[in-house]
N, C-alpha and C positions, 0 to 999 in steps of 0.2 A: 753620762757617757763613760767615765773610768768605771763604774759597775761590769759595764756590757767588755770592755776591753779588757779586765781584769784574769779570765777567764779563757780567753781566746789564748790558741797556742800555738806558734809558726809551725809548718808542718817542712820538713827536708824535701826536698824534689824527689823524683826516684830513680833520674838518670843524671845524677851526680858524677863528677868526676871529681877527681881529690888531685889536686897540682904538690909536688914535691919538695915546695920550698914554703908553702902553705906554713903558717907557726915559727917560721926561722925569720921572715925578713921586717926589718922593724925600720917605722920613718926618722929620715935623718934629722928633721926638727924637730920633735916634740918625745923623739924616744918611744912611742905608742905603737903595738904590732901592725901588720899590713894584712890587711883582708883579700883574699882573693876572691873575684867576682869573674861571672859572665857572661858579658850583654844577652839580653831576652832577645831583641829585637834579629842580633845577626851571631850568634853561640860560636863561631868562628872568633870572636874578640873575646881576648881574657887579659886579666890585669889584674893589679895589687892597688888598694887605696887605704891612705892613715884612719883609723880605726876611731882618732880624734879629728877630724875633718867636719869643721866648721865648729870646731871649739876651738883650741890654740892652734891649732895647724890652718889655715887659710886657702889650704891646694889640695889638691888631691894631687898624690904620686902615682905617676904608672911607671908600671915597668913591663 
C-alpha cells in the first residue's frame, strides 16, 4: 500500500482563492501556523485550522 501512495501527488484545485492572512496567523496553543480551508460541501464557509490538530493541539481554531 505505501508503494502505490508513494508516488501519488496532490493536485491544487484550479479555482483557488488565496485569503490574505493565509501564512501570518498561527495557533495560540501549540504555536503551529493556521491553514486556511474551504468547506467542499457549501465554498461560502472559509476558516483557519492549527496545522497540529490532533497532535498537541486538541481543537480546531476557526476564525
Amino acid at each position: 500500500m505505501q508503494k502505490l501512495r508513494e508516488g501519488a501527488k496532490r493536485r491544487k484545485p484550479k479555482n483557488t482563492k488565496k485569503n490574505m492572512f493565509a501564512g501570518l496567523l498561527y495557533c495560540t496553543d501549540c504555536g503551529h501556523k493556521l491553514y486556511y480551508n474551504i468547506n467542499h460541501p457549501n465554498s461560502s464557509i472559509e476558516y483557519f485550522n492549527c496545522s497540529n490538530y490532533r497532535g498537541t493541539c486538541n481543537e480546531t481554531h476557526y476564525i
